[in-house]
VOPAGU-2260 file (C-alpha; in pm, 1 decimal, decimal comma):
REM VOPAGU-2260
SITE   aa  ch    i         X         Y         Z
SITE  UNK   A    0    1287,9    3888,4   -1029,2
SITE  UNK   A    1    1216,9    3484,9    -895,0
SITE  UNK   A    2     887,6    3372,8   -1072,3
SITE  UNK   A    3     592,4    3338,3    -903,0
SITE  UNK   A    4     375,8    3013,8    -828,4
SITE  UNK   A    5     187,8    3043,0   -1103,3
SITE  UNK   A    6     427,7    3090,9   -1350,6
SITE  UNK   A    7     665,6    2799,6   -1162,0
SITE  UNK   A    8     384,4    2553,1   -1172,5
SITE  UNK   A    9     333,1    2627,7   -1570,1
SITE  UNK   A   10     707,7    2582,0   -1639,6
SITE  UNK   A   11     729,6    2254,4   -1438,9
SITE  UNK   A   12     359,1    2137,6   -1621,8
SITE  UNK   A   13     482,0    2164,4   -1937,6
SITE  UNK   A   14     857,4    2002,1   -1827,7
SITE  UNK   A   15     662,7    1720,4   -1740,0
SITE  UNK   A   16     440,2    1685,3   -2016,8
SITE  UNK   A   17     734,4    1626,9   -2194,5
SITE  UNK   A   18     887,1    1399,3   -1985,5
SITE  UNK   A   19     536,3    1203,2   -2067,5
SITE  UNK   A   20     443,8    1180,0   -1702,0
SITE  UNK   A   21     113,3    1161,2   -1629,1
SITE  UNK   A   22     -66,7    1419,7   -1471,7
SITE  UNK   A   23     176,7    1679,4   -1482,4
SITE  UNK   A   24     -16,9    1984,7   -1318,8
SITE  UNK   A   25     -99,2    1775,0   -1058,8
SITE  UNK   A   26     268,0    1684,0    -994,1
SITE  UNK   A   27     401,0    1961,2   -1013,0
SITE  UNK   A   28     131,9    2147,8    -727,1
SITE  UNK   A   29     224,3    1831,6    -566,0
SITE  UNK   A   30     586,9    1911,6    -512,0
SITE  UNK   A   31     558,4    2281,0    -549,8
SITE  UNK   A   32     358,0    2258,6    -213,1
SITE  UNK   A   33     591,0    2004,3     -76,1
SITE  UNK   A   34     918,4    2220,5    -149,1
SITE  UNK   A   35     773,5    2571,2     -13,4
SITE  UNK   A   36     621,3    2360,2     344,6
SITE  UNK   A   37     283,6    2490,6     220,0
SITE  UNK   A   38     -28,2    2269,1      59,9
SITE  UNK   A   39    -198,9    2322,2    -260,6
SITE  UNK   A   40    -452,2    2515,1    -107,6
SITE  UNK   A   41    -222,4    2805,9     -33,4
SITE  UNK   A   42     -66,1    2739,8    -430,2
SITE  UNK   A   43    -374,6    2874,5    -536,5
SITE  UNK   A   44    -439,7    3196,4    -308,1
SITE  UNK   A   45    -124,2    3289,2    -344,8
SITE  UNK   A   46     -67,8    3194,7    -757,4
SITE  UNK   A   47     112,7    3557,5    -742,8
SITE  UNK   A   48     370,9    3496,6    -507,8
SITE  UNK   A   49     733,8    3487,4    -550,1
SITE  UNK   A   50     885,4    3140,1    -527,4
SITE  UNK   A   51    1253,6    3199,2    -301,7
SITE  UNK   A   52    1594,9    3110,6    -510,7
SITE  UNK   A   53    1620,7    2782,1    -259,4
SITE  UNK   A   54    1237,8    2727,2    -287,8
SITE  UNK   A   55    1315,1    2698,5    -671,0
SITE  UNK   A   56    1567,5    2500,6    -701,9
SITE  UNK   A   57    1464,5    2251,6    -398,1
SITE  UNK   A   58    1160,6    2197,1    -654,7
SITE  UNK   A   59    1330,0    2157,2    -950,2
SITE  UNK   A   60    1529,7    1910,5    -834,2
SITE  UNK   A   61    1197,1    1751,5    -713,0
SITE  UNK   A   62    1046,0    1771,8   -1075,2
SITE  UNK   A   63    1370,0    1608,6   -1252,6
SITE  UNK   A   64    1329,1    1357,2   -1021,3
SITE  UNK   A   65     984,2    1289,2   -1124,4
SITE  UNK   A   66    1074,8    1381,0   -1522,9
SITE  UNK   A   67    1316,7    1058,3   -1429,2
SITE  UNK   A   68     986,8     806,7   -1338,3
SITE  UNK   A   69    1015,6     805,9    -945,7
SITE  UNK   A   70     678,4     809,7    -786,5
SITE  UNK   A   71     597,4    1147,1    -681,7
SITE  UNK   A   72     534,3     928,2    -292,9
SITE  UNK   A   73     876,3     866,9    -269,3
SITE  UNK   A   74    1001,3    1195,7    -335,3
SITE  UNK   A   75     780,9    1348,0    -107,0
SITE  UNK   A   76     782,6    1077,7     153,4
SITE  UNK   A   77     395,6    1052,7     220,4
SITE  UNK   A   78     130,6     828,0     107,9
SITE  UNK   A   79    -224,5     903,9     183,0
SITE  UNK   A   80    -399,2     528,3     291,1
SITE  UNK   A   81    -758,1     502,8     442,1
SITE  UNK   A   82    -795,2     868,8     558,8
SITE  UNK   A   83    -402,1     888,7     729,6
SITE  UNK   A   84     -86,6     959,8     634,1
SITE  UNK   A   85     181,0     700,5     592,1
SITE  UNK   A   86     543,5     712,8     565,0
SITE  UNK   A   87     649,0     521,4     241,3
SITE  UNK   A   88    1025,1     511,7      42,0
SITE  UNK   A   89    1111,3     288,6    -144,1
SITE  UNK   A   90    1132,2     -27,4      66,0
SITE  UNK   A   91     770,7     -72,9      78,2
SITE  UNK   A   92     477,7     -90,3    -212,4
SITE  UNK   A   93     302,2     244,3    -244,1
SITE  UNK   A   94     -60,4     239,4     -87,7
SITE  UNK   A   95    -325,7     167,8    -327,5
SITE  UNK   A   96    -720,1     263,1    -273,0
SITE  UNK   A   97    -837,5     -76,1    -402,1
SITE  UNK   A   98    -656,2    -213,0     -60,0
SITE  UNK   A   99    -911,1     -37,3     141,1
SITE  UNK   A  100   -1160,6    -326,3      41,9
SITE  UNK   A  101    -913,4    -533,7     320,2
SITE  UNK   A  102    -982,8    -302,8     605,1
SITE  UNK   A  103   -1306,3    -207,2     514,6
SITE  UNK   A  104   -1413,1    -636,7     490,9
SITE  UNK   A  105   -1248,7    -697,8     866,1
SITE  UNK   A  106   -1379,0    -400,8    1029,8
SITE  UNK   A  107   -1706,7    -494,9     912,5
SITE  UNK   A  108   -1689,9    -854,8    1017,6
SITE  UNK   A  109   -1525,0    -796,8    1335,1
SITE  UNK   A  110   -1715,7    -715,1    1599,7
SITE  UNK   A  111   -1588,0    -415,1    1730,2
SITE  UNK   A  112   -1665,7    -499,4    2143,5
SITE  UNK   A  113   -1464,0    -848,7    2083,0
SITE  UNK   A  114   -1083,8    -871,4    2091,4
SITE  UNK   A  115    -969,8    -969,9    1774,6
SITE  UNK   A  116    -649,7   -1124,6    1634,4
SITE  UNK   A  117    -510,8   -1015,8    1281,5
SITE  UNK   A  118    -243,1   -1136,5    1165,7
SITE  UNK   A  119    -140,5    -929,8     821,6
SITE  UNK   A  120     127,6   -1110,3     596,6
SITE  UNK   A  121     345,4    -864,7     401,2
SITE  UNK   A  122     295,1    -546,5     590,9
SITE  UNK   A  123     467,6    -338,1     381,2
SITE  UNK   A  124     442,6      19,2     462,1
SITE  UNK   A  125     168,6    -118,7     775,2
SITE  UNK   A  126    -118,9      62,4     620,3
SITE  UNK   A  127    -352,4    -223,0     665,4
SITE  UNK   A  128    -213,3    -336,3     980,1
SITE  UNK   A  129    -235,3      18,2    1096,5
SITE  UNK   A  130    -581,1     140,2     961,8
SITE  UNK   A  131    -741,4    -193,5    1124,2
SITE  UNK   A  132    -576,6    -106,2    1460,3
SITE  UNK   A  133    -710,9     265,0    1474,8
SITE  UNK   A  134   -1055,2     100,7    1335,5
SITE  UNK   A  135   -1086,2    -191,6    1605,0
SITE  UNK   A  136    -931,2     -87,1    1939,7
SITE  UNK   A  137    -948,5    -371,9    2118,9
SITE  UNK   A  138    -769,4    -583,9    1824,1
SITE  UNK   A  139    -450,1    -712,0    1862,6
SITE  UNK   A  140    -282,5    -710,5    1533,8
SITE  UNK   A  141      92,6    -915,3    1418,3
SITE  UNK   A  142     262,5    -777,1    1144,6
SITE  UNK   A  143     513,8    -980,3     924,3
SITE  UNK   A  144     747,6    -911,2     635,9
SITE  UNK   A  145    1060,3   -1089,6     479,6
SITE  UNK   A  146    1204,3    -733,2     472,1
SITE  UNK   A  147    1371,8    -592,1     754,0
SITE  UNK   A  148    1371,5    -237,5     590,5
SITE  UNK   A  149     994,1    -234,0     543,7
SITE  UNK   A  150     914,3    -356,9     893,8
SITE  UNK   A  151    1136,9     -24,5    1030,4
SITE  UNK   A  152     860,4     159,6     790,9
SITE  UNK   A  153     599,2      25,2     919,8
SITE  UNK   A  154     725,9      79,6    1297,3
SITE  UNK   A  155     735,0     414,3    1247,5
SITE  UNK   A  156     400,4     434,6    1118,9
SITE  UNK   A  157     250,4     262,6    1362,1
SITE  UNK   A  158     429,8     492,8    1634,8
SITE  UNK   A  159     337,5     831,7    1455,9
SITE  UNK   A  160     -39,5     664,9    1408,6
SITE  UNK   A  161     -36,5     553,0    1775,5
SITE  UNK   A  162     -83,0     203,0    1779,6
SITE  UNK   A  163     272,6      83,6    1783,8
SITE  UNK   A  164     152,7     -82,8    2141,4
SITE  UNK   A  165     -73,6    -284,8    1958,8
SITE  UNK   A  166     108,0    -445,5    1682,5
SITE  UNK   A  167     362,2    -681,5    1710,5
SITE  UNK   A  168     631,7    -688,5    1392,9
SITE  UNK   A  169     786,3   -1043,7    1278,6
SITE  UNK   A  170    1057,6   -1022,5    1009,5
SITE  UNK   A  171     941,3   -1378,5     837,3
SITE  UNK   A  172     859,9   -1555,8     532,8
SITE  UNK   A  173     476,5   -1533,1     524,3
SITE  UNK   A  174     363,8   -1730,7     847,4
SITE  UNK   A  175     723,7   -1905,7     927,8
SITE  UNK   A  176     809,3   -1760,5    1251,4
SITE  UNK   A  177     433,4   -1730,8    1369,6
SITE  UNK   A  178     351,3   -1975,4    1664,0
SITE  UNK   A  179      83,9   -2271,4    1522,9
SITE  UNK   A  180     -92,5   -2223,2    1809,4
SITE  UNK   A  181    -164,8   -1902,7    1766,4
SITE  UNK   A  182    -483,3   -1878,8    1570,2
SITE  UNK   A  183    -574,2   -1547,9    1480,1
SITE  UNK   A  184    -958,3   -1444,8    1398,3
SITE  UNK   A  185    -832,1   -1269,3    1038,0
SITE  UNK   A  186    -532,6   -1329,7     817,6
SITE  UNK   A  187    -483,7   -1107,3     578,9
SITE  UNK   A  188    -225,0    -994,6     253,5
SITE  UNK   A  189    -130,4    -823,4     -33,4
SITE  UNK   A  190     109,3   -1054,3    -169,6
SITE  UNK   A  191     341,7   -1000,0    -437,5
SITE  UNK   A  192      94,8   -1100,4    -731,6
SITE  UNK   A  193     256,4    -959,5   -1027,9
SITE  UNK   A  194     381,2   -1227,6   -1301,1
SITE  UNK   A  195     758,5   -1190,2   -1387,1
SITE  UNK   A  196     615,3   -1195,4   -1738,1
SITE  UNK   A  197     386,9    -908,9   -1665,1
SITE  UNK   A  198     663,6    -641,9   -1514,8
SITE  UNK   A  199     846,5    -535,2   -1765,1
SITE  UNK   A  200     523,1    -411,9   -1901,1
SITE  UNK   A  201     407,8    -230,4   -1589,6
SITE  UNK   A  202     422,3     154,3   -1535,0
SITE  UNK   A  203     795,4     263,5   -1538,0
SITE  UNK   A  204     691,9     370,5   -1196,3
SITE  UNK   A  205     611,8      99,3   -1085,0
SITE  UNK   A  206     879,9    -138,2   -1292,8
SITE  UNK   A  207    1140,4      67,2   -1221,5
SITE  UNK   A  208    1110,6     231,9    -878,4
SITE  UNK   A  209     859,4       0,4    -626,4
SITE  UNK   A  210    1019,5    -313,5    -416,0
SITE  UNK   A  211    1017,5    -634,8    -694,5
SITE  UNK   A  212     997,7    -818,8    -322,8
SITE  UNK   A  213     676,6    -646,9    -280,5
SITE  UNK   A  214     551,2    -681,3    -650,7
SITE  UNK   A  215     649,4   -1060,3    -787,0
SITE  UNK   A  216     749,2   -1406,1    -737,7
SITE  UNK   A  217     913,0   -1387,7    -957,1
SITE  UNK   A  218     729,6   -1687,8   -1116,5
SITE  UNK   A  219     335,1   -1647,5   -1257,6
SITE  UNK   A  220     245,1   -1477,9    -967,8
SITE  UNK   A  221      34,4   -1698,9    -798,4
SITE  UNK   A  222     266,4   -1912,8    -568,5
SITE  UNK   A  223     177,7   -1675,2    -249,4
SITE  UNK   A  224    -175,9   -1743,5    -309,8
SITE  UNK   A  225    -108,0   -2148,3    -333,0
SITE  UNK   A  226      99,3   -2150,2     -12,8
SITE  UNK   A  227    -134,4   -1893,3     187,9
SITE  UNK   A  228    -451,9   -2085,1      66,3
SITE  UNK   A  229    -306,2   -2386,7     131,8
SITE  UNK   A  230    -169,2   -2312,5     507,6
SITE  UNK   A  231    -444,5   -2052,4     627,9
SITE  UNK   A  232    -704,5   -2296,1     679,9
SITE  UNK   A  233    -539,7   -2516,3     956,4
SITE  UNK   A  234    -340,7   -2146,7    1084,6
SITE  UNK   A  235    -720,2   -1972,8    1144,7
SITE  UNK   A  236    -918,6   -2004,7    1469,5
SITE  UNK   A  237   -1265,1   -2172,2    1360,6
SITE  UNK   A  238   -1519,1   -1917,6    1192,1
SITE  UNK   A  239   -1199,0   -1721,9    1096,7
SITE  UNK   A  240   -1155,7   -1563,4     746,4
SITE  UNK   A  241    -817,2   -1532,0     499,1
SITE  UNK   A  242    -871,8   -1195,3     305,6
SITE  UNK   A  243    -673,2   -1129,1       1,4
SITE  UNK   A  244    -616,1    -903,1    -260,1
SITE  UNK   A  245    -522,0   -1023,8    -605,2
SITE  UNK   A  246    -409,8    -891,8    -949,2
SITE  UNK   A  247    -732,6    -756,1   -1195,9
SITE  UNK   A  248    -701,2   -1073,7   -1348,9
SITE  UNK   A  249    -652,7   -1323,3   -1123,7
SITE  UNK   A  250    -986,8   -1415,9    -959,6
SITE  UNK   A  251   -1034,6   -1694,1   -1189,8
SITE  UNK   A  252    -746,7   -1837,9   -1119,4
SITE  UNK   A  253    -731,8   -1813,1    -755,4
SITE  UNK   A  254   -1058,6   -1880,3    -711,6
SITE  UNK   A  255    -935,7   -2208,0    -859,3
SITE  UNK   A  256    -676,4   -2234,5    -620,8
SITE  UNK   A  257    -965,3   -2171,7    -294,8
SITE  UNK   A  258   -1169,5   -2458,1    -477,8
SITE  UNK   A  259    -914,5   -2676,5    -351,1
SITE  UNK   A  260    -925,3   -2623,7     -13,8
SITE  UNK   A  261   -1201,5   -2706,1     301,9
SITE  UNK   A  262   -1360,4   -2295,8     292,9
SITE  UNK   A  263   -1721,8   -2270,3     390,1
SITE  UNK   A  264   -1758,5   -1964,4     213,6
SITE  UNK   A  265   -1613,8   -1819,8     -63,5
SITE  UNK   A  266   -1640,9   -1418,3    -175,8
SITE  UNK   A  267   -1537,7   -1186,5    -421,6
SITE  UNK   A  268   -1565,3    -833,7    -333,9
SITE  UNK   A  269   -1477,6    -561,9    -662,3
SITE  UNK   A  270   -1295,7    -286,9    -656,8
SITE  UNK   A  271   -1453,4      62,6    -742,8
SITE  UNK   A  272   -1422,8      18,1   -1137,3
SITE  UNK   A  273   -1624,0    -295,4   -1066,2
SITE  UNK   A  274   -1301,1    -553,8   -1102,4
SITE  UNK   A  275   -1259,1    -824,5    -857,4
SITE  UNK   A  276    -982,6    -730,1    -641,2
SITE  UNK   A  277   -1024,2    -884,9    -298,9
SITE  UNK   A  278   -1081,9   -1286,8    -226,3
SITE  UNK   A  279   -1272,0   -1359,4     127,6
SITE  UNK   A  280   -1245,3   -1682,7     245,9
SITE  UNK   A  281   -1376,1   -1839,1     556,4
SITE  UNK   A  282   -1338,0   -2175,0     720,7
């Protein structure tokens, strides 16, 4: 007799526990749903169900996967990012929440009956490119990335979200390839912030698994933050702001780095444990 959800889930809970992996219930719901085609939802009305001989062993290769570190996105494909559903693998940096304070700060400074021009640096999986298209839709948005795997990631969000018409993606090295003359109302990032001292400490998930193009500098990671600071302000249309997110312990020091340059205005914003996390800067 195959073993039902219930007892499948408490097999691969306690395989995980072991395997240290944190929240292991939750993991293992999360990929139990993914390898049946159901949601966790039906997990739980149907707890006494039998799980299939290929519906078993489709998940348990899932699990040892995830016993192994890789982030339970990338095995199932899907990141949850501002209320949609992106496609992420392992070319792009998994969606955080604390990047929400980026669309959240331009959709509430744009005003939403103006065209707008935002130009997002590092696009990554798209999901701020995307979420501030479906939010303003008159804005015209250009997406750039030194990666020419992540851009096809982002494409194909932005075509399964329906705004592929409205972005334009640059393969580039920050603002390189963008015309001068173009000066968009918003320019906005998540750079690759994390210290090359700092990663070999990070999450084995992360370490291990997430782009180090999308993660470091390789350096003390603040040399995206110098260069975007230091280019933004003659690359913005007058009034316009440069919005960035930044490591939980970097304000001071790029806040440093903004003192050098000509902003009129200057904001933190925190993050929901009450951390700074986002730098708003306007000329």
């Amino acid at each position: 007799m195959n073993p039902t959800i219930a007892e499948t889930l408490s097999q691969a809970t306690r395989y995980l526990t072991e395997a240290e992996v944190s929240e292991p219930q939750l993991n293992s719901q999360i990929l139990l749903a993914h390898a049946i085609g159901s949601d966790r939802t039906y997990l739980i009305i149907n707890f006494n169900q039998q799980v299939d001989s290929a519906g078993s062993e489709f998940f348990w290769n899932l699990v040892r996967r995830r016993a192994n570190g890789e982030p339970v996105q990338y095995i199932t494909g899907v990141q949850e990012f501002y209320g949609l559903e992106f496609e992420v693998n392992a070319s792009v940096l998994i969606p955080r929440p604390e990047s929400e304070l980026i669309v959240e700060e331009v959709t509430r400074l744009a005003p939403h009956h103006v065209s707008q021009l935002v130009i997002d640096v590092g696009t990554g999986s798209g999901c701020l490119a995307i979420a501030i298209a479906r939010e303003l839709p008159l804005a015209r948005i250009i997406a750039t990335d030194i990666s020419g795997d992540a851009l096809d990631v982002a494409r194909r969000n932005a075509e399964k979200l329906g705004v592929i018409e409205r972005i334009e993606f640059v393969q580039t090295d920050l603002l390189e390839a963008i015309d001068p003359g173009l000066l968009p109302d918003f320019i906005i990032s998540n750079p690759p912030y994390i210290a090359a001292t700092e990663l070999p400490g990070m999450q084995r998930e992360v370490r291990d698994w997430e782009p180090d193009l999308a993660l470091t500098d390789s350096g003390d990671g603040l040399s995206f933050f110098r260069r975007l600071l230091a280019e933004a302000p003659s690359r913005l249309k007058s009034g316009g702001y440069l919005i960035c997110e930044m490591g939980f312990t970097q304000s001071e020091q790029v806040e440093s780095i903004a003192r050098a340059g000509s902003w009129s205005e200057k904001r933190l914003l925190q993050d929901l444990q009450g951390i700074p996390r986002t730098i708003v800067l306007k000329v």
